[in-house]
C-alpha positions in Angstrom: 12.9 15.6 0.7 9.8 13.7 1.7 9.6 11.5 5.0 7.0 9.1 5.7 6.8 9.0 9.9 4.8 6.2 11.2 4.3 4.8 14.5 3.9 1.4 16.4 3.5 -0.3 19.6 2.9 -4.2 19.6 0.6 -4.2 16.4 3.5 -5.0 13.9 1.5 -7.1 12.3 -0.3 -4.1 10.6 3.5 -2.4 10.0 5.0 -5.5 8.3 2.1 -5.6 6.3 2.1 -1.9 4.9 5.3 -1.5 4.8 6.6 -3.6 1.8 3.3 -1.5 0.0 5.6 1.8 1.6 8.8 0.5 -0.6 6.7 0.8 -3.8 6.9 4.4 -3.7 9.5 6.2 -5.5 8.6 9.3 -4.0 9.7 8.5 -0.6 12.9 9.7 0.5 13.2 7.9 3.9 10.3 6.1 5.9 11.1 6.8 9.8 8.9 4.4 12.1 8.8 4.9 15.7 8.8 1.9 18.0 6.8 2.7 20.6 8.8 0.0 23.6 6.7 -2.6 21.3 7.6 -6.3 23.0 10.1 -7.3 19.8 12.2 -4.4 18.5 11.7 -3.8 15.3 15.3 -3.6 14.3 15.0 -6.6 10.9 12.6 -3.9 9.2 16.0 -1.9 8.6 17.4 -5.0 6.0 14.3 -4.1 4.0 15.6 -0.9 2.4 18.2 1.6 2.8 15.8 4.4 3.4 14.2 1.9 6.2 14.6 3.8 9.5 13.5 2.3 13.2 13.6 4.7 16.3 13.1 2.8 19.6 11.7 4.7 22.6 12.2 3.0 25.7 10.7 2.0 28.5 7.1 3.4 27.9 4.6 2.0 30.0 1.6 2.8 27.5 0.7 4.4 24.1 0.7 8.2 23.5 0.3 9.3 19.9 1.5 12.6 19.9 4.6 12.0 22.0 5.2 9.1 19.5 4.9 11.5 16.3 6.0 14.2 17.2 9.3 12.0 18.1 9.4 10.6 14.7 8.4 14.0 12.9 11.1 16.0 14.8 14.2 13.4 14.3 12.9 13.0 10.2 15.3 14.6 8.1 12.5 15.5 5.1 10.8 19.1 4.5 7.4 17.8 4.0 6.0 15.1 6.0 3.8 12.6 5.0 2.2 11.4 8.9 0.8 7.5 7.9 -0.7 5.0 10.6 0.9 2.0 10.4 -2.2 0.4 9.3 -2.4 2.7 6.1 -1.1 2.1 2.7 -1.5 5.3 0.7 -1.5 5.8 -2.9 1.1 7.2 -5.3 -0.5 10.1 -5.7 -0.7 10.9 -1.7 2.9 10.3 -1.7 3.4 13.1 -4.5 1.5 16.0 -2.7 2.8 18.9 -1.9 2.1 21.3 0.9 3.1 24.9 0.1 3.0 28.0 2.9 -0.6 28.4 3.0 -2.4 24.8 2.6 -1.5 21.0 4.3 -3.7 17.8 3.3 -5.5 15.7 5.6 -8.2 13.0 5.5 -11.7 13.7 6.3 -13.2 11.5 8.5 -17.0 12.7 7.9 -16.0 12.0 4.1 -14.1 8.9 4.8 -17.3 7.7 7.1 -19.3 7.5 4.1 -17.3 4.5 2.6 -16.4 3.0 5.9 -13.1 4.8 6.3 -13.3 6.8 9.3 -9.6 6.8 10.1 -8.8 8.3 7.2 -8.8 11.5 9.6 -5.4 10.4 10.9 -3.4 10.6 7.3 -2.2 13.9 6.8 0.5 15.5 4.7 2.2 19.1 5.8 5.5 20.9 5.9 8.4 20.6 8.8 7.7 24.3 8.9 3.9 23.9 9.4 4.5 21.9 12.0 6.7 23.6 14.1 4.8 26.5 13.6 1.9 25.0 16.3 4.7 22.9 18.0 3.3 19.8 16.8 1.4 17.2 18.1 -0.4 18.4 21.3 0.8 16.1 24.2 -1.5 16.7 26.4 -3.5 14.6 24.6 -2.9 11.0 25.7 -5.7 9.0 25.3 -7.4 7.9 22.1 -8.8 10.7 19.6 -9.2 13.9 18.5 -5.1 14.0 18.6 -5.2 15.1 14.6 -8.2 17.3 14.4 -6.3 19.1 17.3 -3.6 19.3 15.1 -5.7 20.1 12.1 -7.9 23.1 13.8 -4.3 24.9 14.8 -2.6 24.8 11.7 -6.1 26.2 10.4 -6.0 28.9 12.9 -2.2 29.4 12.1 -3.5 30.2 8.4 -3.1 27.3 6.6 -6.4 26.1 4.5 -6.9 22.1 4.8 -7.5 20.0 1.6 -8.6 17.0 1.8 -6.6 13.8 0.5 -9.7 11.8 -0.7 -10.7 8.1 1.1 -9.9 6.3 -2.5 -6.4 7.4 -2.4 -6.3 5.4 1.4 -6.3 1.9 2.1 -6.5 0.4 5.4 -5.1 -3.2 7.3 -8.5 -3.9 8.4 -8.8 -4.7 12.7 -10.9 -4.0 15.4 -11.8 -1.2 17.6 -10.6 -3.2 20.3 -7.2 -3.1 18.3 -7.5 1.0 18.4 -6.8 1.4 22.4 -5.2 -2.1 23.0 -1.8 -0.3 24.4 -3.7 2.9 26.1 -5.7 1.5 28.8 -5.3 -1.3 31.0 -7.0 -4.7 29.7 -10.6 -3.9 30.4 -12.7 -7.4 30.1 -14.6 -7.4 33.1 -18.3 -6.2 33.6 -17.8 -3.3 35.5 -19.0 0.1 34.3 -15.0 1.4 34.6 -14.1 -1.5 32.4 -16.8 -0.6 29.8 -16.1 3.0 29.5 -13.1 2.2 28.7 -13.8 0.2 25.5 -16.0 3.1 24.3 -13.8 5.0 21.8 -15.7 8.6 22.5 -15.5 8.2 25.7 -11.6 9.0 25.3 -11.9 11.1 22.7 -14.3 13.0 24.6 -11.3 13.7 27.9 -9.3 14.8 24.8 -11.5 17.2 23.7 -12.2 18.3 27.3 -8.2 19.3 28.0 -7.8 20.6 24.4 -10.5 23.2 25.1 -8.8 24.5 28.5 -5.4 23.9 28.1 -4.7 24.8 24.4 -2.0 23.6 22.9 0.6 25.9 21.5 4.7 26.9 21.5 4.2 27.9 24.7 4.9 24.4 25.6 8.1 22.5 25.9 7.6 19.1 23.9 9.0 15.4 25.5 12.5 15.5 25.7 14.8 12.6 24.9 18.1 11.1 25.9 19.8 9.2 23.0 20.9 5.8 24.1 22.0 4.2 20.9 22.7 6.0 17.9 24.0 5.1 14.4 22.8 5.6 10.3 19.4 4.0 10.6 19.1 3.0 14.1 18.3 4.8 17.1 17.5 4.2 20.8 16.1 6.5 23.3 14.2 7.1 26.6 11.8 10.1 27.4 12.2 12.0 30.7 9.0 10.7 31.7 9.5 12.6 35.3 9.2 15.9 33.1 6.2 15.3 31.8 3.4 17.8 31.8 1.7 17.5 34.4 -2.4 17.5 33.8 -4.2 18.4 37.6 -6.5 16.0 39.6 -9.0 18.3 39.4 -8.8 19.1 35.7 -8.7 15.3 35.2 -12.0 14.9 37.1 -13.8 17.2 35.5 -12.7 16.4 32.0 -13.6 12.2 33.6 -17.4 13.7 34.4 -17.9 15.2 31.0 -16.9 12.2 29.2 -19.3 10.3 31.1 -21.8 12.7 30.2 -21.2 12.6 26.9 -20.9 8.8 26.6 -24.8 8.5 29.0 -25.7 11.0 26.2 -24.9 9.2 23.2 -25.8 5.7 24.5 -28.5 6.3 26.5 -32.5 7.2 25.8 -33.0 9.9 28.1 -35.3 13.0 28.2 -33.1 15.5 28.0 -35.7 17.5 30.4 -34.0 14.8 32.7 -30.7 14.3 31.7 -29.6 18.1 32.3 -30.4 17.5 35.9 -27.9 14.1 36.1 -24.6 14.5 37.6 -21.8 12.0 37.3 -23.6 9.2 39.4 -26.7 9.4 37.6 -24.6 9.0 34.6 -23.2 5.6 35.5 -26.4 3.8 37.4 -27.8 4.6 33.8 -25.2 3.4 31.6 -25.2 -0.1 34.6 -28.6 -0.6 33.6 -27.7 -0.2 29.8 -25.1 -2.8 30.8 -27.6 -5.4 32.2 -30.3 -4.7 29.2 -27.7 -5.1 26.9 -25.4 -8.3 28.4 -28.3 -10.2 30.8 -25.9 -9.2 33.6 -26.5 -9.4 37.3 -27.1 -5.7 38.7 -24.6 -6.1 41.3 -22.4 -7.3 39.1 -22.4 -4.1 36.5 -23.1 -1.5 39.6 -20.0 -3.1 41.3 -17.1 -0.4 41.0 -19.6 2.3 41.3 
């Protein structure tokens, strides 16, 4: 049995455009989507076909991927898995691959980047058993990024060889970046140097890959838990016990905060590196204020302002 698991929060315009692409393949057994406490439930998408099923968390204040997936992946009835973003149509042939004990397939994004398909990284297809073999989705990652190579690298290390679905065999709803952290992060539209970190896609991916490194991610952990509020054929409401969540230190936070900065004053910024290795985290932002101004024509106090 094969399960297509998507996910969405408040970008159903993407969803109700795939999704009728979705119902053209006969290889599906069931398509589960996740709704993610988007504004509208997506309850009507269940009249569009009998293996159409919605689950509704409740009462989440933001987006996580991995809590969302590995909700959707865990209450899917299929043995292989096909994990689709709800701005993806894939091909026939995606739809028909199978993962065996020893290999999964997942996009490339350094392939995919080639042909202006980066997010192809994020379509994956892999075995119930596969993935309960590295417990999952890694939910200590909750910002944007580096959530599937995560997932990729482990089932590597657990002995299973990636092959990669190719970008012609992806499609994508096209969209913004803007689009990409809409529901992570507060809206950030002001000219402060907080606010602009916070549109910079690496600078979140970069905290992921900070966490990841310390706090590896493994069945030593217990995943979200859920308490079933609603439940019938092809419809299903619950809430997480958000006050069991893992809890990620101040101090871990901070540190992982500093070397995103670093890495985002790195990759934006033209500086010595004789001179940046001796930058801490202040450093770090007057520069990327100034890039601000040279960049905008903004007033200096206005960029350095949350400092």
């Amino acid at each position: 049995m094969i399960s297509l698991v998507t996910t969405c929060m408040n970008r159903e315009s993407h969803l109700r455009h795939s999704l009728p692409e979705w119902l053209k393949l006969e290889a599906l057994d069931e398509i589960v989507i996740v709704d993610w406490s988007t504004r509208e439930p997506l309850w009507d998408l269940i009249e569009l076909d009998p293996r159409v099923r919605v689950i509704r968390a409740e009462g989440e204040p933001r987006w996580v991927l991995s809590y969302a997936y590995n909700l959707g992946i865990a209450r899917a009835r299929g043995d292989i898995i096909l994990k689709c973003d709800s701005d993806c149509i894939p091909s026939a042939a995606v739809a028909r691959l199978e993962p065996m004990n020893g290999h999964f397939f997942a996009g490339d994004w350094q392939t995919g980047n080639l042909v202006g398909k980066t997010c192809v990284n994020g379509q994956c297809v892999f075995s119930r058993a596969q993935w309960l073999q590295v417990n999952g989705y890694s939910e200590l990652v909750r910002r944007y990024g580096y959530d599937d190579t995560d997932f990729y690298a482990r089932l590597v290390a657990a002995g299973h060889e990636r092959r990669e679905v190719a970008p012609a065999e992806l499609a994508f709803v096209e969209h913004s970046d803007a689009d990409r952290i809409l529901n992570q992060t507060r809206a950030a539209v002001d000219n402060t140097v907080e606010a602009f970190l916070n549109r910079q896609l690496h600078y979140h991916e970069a905290i992921n890959i900070f966490i990841t490194g310390l706090c590896p991610w493994g069945p030593w952990y217990r995943r979200a838990e859920y308490t079933t509020l609603e439940h019938c054929e092809r419809r299903e409401v619950v809430r997480r016990a958000i006050e069991d969540e893992i809890p990620l230190a101040g101090s871990l936070q901070q540190l992982a905060r500093t070397h995103a900065i670093r890495t985002i004053t790195a990759r934006l910024c033209k500086i010595p590196p004789q001179i940046f290795s001796r930058m801490d985290e202040t450093a770090c932002l007057v520069a990327l204020a100034r890039l601000m101004v040279s960049k905008n024509n903004l007033q200096p106090a206005l960029a350095n302002s949350r400092l």
